[in-house]
C-alpha angles and dihedrals in degrees: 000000000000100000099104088045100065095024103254125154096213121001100275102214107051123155098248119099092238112184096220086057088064116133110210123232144166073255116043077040094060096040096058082043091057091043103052092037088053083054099042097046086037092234094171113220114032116175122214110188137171142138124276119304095357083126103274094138092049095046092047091057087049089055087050099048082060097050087054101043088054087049089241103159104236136175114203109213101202098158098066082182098074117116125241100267082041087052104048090037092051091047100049089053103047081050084052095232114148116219125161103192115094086202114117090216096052101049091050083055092052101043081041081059090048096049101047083054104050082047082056094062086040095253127126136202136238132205115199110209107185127183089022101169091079094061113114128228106274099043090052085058089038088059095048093050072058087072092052083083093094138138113229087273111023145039104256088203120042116206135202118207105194117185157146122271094267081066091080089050095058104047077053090077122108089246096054100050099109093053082047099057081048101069108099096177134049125173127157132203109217140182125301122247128228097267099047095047083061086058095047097060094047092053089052099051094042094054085048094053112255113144123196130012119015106249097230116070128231090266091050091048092048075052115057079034087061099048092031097052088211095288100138094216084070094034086059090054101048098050093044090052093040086056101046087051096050083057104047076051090048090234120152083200132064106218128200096250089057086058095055100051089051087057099051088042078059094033090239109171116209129250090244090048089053088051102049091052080052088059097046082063103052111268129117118271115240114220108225101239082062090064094052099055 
């Protein structure tokens, strides 16, 4: 819609999590690092964890192009709510075994098989578990019997629990004790400050295209920074609306009142508005020029 405006290439703040829009970080830069090192040392369970929209996903896809660059067989779990029969059905195909039998037994014998084959070769296996805060119980345990397939020195199969926050809080619980001592790895993905959101939004417009000047000023940046806090899935909204407004405007500059219309539209509160309500009970307010240190 607006592309051509504003001289873009591609619109610059879609919703995908598409791995060439990655904005690079001490943080997204640990957490591939963690990612690809748990798979290379076979270190069996490795937990990536992070609020709503702070670029799990994508980091998660980038992760995966490498996987499948370097030829790693991998199955990606996206639907945490399957039952047992649906999980390890869905795994072994993804992994593209074959196996007849509906028995459980017999389709851990047979990816057990798979697995000591791939060793042999010296390759490993990943299984992607996103949204992992959703799985129940059983499959949580399920998924830690997984990491039973073992030499006498190294996990035959490497898995990856990604999740939001309240995932810590669940493998906190007394059941799942065991799955918990078993994570190796542990990396997070957090908000943006104020400077690197200014840097966000640069990256994305430049792998979009867009050559010069950034088209939001400095007041409409410490804007969507203030009713984002800093999370990349709001920033994204914010910038795509604010551009298709300045267009409708026929405005070459996104200004901050713009901003600020966009976020009561979404009913977006300000960082400063959530901290004042954190004040009212009873816990110290945060100036915003801490947050961004």
């Amino acid at each position: 819609m607006y592309e051509d405006f504003f001289a873009l290439k591609e619109k610059p703040f879609g919703v995908n999590p598409d791995p060439r829009f990655l904005f690079s970080t001490d943080e997204t830069e640990e957490a591939l690092a963690c990612l690809t090192y748990g798979v290379i040392d076979r270190r069996g369970f490795i937990q990536l964890t992070g609020e709503v929209g702070t670029g799990k996903t994508t980091i998660l896809n980038l992760f995966l192009d490498w996987l499948s660059e370097s030829k790693v067989p991998t199955a990606f779990v996206f639907n945490p709510r399957l039952g047992v029969e649906e999980f390890f059905d869905y795994v072994l195909a993804d992994f593209g075994i074959a196996c007849e039998s509906t028995s459980k037994g017999q389709k851990l014998a047979r990816l057990n098989d798979w697995l000591l084959q791939g060793y042999r070769m010296s390759k490993t296996a990943v299984l992607v578990i996103d949204e992992a805060q959703d799985l129940s119980m059983e499959l949580m345990e399920e998924a830690r019997l997984l990491t039973n397939l073992e030499t006498h020195t190294e996990k035959l199969l490497q898995i990856v629990l990604s999740g939001q926050p309240e995932l810590e809080d669940k493998l906190r619980h007394p059941q799942l004790r065991q799955l918990r001592q078993r994570i190796t790895l542990k990396c997070r993905t957090r908000a943006l400050t104020l400077d690197e959101t200014l840097g966000y939004i640069s990256s994305r417009l430049l792998t979009a295209g867009r050559e010069g000047d950034s088209p939001f000023s400095p007041d409409a940046i410490a804007e969507i920074y203030r009713y984002s806090k800093g999370i990349p899935r709001l920033i994204n909204l914010l910038c795509d609306h604010a551009l298709i407004t300045a267009y409708a405007q026929g405005h070459l500059w996104v200004m901050a009142e713009s901003v600020k219309q966009i976020a009561t539209e979404f009913d977006l509160q300000s960082a400063g508005a959530l901290r004042g309500m954190s004040t009212e009970h009873g816990h110290e307010e945060t100036h915003i020029e801490q947050e961004t240190e």
